[in-house]
N, C-alpha and C positions, 0 to 999 in steps of 0.2 A: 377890189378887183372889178374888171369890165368883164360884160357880158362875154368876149372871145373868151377871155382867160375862165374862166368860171367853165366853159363850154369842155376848154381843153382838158382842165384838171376833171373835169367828167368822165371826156372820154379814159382819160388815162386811169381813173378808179373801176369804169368799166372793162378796159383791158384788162386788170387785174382781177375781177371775178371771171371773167372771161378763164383766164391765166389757170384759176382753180380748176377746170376741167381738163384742160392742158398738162398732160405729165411732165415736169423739168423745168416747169415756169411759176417762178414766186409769187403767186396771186396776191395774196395775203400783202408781202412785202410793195407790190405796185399800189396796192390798194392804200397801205400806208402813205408810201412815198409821194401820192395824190395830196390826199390827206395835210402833208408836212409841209408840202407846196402852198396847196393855198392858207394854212397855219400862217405860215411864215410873209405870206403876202399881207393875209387879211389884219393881222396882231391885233384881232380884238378878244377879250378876256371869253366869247360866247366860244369861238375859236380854238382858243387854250384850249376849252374847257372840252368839245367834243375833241381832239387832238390825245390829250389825256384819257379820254374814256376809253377814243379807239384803241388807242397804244394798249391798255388794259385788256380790252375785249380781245384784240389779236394777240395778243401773250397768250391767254385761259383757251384761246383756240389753239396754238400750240401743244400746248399741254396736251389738251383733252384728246388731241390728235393722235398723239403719241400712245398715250393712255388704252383710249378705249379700245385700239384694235389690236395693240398689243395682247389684251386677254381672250378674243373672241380668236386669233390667231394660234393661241396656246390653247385653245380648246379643241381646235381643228388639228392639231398636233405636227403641221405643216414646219417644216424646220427653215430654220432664213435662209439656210443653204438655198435652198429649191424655190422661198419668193424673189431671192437674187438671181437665182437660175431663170426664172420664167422674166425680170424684172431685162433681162438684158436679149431672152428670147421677145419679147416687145419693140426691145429696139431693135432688133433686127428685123422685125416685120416691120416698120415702119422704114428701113429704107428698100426695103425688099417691095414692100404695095406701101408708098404714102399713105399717110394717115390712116387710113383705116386697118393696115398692119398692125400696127402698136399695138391695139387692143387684142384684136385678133390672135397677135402673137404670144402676147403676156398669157392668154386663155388659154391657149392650146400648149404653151410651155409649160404651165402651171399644170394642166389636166396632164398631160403627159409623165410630168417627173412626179405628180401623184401617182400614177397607173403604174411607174416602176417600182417605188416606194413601196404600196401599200398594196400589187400585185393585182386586184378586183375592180374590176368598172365600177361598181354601187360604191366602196370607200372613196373610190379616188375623186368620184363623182360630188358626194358627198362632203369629202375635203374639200373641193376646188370649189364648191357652191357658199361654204360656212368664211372661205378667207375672200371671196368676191363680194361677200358681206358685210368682211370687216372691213375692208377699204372704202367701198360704198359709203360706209356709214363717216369713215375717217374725210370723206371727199364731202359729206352732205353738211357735217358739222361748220369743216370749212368751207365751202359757201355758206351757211347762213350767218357766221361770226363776218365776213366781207359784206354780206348785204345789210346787214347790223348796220356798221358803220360805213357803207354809203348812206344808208337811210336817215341815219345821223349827221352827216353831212350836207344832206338832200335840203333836215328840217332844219340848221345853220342857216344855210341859203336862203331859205326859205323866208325865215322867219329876222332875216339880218338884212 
C-alpha cells in the first residue's frame, strides 16, 4: 500500500473509534473493516496475522459488552422496559436539540421512569447513577478493544 491508502484506512479505523462514542454507529465493525481493507491489500502473512488477532480481540469485546453490564444492570434492578424507554427518549432529544439531546434525553428518560418506578429521588437517583455506570464501563471496554487493534495496526505499519 501507498502512503494515501495507508493514510485513508487510518482515517477510516479512526472513524470507527470515533463511532464508539457515537450511539447507533458500529465502531468496532468500521474498525474492523479498516483492518480487512488494508489485510487484503497488504496479503502479507504479518497482516494475517494482526487481522486474526483483531477479529479475536473484537469478538471477546462483544462478549464482554454484553456480559459485564448485563449484571451491574440487574443489580440496579432497572427493567429493559425503561432502558428501552429512556433509550428511544434519547432519540428523541437528539432531534429535538442535536447532539447534545441524545444524551441529555437518554438521562433524564432514564431518571424519570426511575422516579415513577421506584416513587423516591434517592432510589431513582441511585438507579439512574449504578446503570450510567454500567454502560459507561460497556462504552470504555469497547473503546479500548478498537484502540487495541489500531495499535496493532499502527505497529504492522510500523514495523512492515
Amino acid at each position: 500500500m501507498n502512503v494515501g491508502q495507508l493514510v485513508v484506512v487510518g482515517l477510516v479505523m479512526l472513524l470507527g473509534v470515533f463511532g464508539v462514542l457515537v450511539p447507533g454507529m458500529p465502531g468496532p465493525l468500521v474498525v474492523w473493516a479498516g483492518l480487512l481493507w488494508w489485510t487484503t491489500a497488504e496479503r502479507s502473512s504479518s497482516a494475517w496475522t494482526v487481522l486474526v488477532a483483531g477479529t479475536g480481540v473484537l469478538l471477546l469485546n462483544q462478549v464482554l459488552k454484553w456480559l459485564l453490564p448485563a449484571r451491574n444492570l440487574r443489580e440496579a434492578g432497572a427493567p429493559y422496559r425503561t432502558l428501552v424507554l429512556a433509550g428511544m427518549a434519547g432519540i428523541a432529544g437528539f432531534f429535538l436539540l442535536p447532539v447534545i439531546g441524545c444524551p441529555l434525553g437518554a438521562f433524564g428518560g432514564l431518571y424519570a421512569l426511575e422516579r415513577v418506578r421506584l416513587g423516591s429521588h434517592g432510589d431513582a437517583w441511585a438507579s439512574t447513577r449504578t446503570v450510567l455506570r454500567a454502560v459507561g464501563l460497556s462504552v470504555l471496554v469497547e473503546l479500548f478493544a478498537c484502540l487495541l487493534v489500531v495499535g496493532a495496526w499502527v505497529g504492522a505499519v510500523v514495523a512492515g
